[in-house]
C-alpha positions in Angstrom: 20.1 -31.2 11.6 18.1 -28.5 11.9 15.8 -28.0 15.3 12.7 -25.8 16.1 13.3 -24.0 19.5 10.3 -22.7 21.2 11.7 -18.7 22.4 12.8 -19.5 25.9 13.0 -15.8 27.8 10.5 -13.7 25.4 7.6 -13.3 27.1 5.9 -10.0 26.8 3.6 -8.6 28.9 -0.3 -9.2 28.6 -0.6 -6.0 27.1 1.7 -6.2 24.2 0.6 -9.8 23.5 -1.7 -8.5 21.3 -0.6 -10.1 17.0 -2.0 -6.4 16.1 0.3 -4.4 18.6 3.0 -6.4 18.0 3.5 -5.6 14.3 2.1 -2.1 14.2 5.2 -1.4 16.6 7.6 -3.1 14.1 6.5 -0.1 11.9 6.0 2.7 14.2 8.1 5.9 13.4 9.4 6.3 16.8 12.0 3.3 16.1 13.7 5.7 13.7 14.8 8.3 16.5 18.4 8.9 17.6 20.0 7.3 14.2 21.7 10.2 13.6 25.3 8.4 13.8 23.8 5.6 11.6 22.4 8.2 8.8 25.1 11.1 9.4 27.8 7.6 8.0 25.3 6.1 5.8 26.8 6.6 1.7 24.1 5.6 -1.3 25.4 3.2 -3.7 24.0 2.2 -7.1 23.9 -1.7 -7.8 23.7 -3.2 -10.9 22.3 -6.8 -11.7 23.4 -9.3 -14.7 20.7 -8.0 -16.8 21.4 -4.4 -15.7 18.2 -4.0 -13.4 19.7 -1.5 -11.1 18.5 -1.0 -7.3 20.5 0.8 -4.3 21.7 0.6 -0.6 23.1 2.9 2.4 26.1 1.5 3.4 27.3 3.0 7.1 31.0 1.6 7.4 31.6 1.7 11.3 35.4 2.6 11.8 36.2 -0.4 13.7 34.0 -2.9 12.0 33.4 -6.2 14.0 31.6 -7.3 10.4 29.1 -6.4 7.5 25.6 -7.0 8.3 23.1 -6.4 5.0 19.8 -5.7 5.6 17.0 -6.1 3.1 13.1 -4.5 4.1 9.7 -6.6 3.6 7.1 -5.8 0.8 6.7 -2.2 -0.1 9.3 -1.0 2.7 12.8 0.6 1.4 15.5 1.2 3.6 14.2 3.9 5.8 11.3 1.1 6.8 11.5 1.6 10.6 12.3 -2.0 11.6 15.1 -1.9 9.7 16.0 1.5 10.7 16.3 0.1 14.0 18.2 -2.9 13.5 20.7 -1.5 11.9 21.5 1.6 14.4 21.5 -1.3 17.5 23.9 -3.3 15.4 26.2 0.0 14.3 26.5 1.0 17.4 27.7 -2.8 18.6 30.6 -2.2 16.4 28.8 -3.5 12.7 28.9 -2.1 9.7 25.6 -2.1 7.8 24.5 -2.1 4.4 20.9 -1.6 3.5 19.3 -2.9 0.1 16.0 -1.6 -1.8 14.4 -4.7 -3.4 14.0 -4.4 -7.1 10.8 -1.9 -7.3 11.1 -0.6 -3.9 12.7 2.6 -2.6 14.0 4.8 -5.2 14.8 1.5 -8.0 10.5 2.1 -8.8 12.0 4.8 -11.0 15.2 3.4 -11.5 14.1 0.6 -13.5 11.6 1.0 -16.8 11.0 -2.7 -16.7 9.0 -4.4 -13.6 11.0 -6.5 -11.8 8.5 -8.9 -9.8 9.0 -10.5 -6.4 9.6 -14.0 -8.3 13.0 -13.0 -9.8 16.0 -13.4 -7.5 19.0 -13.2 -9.9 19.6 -9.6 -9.8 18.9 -9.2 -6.0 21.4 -11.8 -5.5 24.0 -10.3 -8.0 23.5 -6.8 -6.0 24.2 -8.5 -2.4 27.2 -10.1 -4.1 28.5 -6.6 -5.0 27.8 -5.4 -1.6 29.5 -7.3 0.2 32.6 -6.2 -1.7 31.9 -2.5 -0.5 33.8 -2.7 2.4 37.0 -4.8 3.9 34.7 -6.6 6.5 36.4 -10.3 6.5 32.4 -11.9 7.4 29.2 -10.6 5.9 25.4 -11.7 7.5 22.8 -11.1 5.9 19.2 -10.0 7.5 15.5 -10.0 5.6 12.1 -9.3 6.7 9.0 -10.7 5.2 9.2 -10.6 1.8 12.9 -9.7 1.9 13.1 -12.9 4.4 12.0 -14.8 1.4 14.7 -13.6 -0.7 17.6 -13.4 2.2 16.8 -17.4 2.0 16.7 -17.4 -1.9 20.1 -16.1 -1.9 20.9 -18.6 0.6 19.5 -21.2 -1.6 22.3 -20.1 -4.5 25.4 -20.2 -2.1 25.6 -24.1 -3.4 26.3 -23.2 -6.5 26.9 -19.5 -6.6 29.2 -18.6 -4.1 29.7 -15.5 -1.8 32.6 -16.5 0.1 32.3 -13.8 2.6 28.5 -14.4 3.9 28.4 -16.7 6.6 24.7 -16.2 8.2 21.9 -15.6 6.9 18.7 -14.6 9.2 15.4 -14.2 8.1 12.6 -12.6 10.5 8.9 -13.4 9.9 9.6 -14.7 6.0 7.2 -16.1 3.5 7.6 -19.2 3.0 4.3 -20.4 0.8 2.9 -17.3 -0.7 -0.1 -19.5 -1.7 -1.1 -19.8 2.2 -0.1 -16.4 3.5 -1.0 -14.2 0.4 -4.8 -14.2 1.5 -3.7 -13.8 5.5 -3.6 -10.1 4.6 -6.7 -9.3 3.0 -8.6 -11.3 5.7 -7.4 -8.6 8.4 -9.2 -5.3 7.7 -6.1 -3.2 9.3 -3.6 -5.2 7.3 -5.7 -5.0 4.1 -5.6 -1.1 4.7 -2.2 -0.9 5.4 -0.6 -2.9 2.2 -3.2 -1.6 -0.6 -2.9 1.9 1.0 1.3 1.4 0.2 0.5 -0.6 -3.3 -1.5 2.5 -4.2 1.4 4.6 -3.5 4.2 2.2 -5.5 1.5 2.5 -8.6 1.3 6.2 -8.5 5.0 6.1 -8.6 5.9 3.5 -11.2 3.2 4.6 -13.8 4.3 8.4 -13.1 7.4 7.7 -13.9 6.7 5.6 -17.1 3.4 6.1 -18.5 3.5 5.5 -21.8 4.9 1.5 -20.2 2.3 1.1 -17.2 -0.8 2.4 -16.6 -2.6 1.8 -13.4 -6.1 2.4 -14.5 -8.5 0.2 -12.8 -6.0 -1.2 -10.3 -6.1 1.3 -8.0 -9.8 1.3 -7.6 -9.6 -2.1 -6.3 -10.0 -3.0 -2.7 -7.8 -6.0 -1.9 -4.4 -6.7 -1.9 -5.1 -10.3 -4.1 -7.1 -8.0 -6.7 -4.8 -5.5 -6.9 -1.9 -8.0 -7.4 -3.7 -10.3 -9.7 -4.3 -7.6 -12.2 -0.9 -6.4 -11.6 0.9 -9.8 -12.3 -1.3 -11.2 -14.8 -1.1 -7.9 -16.9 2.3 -6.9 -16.4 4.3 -10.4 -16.5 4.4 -14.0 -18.6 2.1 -15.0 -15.2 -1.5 -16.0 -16.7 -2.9 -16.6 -12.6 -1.6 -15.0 -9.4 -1.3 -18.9 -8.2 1.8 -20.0 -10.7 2.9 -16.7 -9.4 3.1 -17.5 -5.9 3.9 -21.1 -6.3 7.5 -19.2 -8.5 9.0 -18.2 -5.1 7.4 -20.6 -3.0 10.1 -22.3 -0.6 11.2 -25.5 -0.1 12.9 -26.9 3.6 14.7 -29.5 0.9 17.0 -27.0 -0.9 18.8 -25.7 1.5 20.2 -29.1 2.3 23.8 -28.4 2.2 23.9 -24.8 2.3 27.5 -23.2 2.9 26.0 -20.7 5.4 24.5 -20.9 8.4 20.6 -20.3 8.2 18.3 -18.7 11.5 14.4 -18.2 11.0 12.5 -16.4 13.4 8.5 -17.0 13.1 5.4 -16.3 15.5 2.8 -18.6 15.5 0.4 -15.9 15.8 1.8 -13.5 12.9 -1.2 -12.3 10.9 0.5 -11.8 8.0 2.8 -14.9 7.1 2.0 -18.2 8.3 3.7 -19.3 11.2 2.9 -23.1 10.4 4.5 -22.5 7.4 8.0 -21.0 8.8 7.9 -24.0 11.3 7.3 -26.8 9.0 11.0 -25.6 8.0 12.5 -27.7 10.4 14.5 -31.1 10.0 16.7 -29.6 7.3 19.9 -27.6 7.8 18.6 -24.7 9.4 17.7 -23.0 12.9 13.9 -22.3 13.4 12.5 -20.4 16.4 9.1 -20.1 17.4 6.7 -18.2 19.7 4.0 -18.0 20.6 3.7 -14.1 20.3 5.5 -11.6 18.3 3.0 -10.7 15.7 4.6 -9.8 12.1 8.6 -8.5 12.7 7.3 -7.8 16.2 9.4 -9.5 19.2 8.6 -6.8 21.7 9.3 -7.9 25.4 9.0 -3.8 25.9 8.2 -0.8 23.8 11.7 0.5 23.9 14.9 -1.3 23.5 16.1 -3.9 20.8 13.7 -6.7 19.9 14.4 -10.4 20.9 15.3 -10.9 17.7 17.9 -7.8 17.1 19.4 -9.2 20.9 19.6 -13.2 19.5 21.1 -11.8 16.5 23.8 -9.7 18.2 24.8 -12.5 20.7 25.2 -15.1 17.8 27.1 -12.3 15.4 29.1 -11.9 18.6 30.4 -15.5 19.3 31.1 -16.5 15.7 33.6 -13.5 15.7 
């Protein structure tokens, strides 16, 4: 039975309380300093899918591995994202080894791929973890996502009933969408978010029409000023999607199928998140997962101070820890 916990010991102070502060930290640059025994171990992998959609990680094997933690960034993020970035050089140096995954059309698999691989389709993500996992001798594998790649950490959850990876145990998932439908529009009705993700979608179109333009072109898309414009024209041009609804509503999740899950399953949401709804991530409970809520946190946020691990990266490590 699954219970929501209300955070007990994160409360940050008045001044990083703030939904806005909390996530532009998440992303600040500065997280990304003094990884240079994380990136001097790291070694790039290809992965291949079942239909041969190919994406890639950094693996960092730590020499005496307690266990394989794979982390997976949020929308239009890659690997060097600096929330992950962070993450996984507080868990390396707690004795993890960590493997870092692009999503399909993120980091360098935009120009890997000719075909578009939208955020909908799970199969080859999954089939890429699966090989992961089987990079190393790690006996227990966790998995980690962020926003978007919360969302497919807990799709690949969702095929452990009847796909199994014997070696992943836990799978967490920090500020995931959970209803697209409801948390899609979140971003365009905040003026700093809205110019944060069409500022990056920009960027991913430059990159995947460059790199095939006689298959995309982007044309009017660009022009556009909203995230939902962009996307629409994107989705209902580019895939069998005739409206950006059935789109959402295609990886839309469910707290009913994840009953019966073989691993274990932690959701961290903030009630105040302006990106992903926390209503939505705490409507999760009552099924066979861990939810915890705050108050505060903002989107991948969790500060209680500007430097040193998140309260999330701490829970995580203390309930790595005691399963080993």
């Amino acid at each position: 039975m699954t219970e929501t916990t209300d955070i007990q010991g994160f409360v940050p102070p008045v001044w990083l309380r703030s939904p806005v502060v909390q996530s532009a930290l998440a992303s600040a640059k500065f997280r990304k300093r003094g990884a240079t025994d994380l990136e001097g171990a790291a070694q790039y992998h290809l992965l291949t899918g079942g239909s041969g959609a190919r994406t890639s990680c950094l693996l960092s094997c730590h020499p005496q591995s307690r266990g394989l933690v794979v982390i997976l960034h949020g929308w239009l993020g890659s690997v060097q994202s600096a929330y992950v970035v962070s993450t996984a050089k507080f868990l390396f140096r707690q004795g993890f080894s960590v493997c870092r995954v692009n999503l399909l059309e993120h980091g360098d698999s935009v120009t890997l791929n000719p075909g578009f691989h939208h955020a909908a389709e799970d199969a080859d993500l999954f089939d890429a973890i699966a090989a992961a996992t089987g990079l190393t001798d790690d006996e227990t594998v966790s998995l980690i996502g962020y926003s978007l790649g919360g969302n497919f950490a807990l799709r690949v959850a969702r095929r452990l009933r009847t796909q199994p990876i014997p070696k992943l145990r836990h799978v967490f998932a920090i500020s995931p969408v959970i209803d697209p439908v409801t948390s899609s529009p979140m971003i365009d009705a905040h003026p700093l978010m809205r110019a944060y993700f069409t500022r990056k979608l920009r960027r991913w179109l430059r990159e995947k029409t460059e790199a095939f333009p006689d298959l995309y072109q982007a044309g009017a898309i660009a022009k556009k000023n909203s995230v939902l414009g962009m996307s629409h024209d994107i989705i209902c041009g580019w895939t069998e999607f005739e409206t950006l609804d059935d789109y959402f509503r295609a990886y839309r999740l469910m707290p009913e199928e994840f009953e019966g899950c073989p691993a274990k399953l932690t959701l961290f949401g903030a009630f105040d998140d302006p990106v992903v709804s926390g209503s939505d991530i705490a409507a999760m409970a009552g099924r066979d997962m861990e939810v915890i809520m705050s108050p505060f946190g903002g989107h991948n946020g969790f500060f209680d101070a500007v430097r040193g691990p998140t309260f999330y990266e701490r829970a995580i490590l203390n309930s790595l820890s005691s399963a080993i």
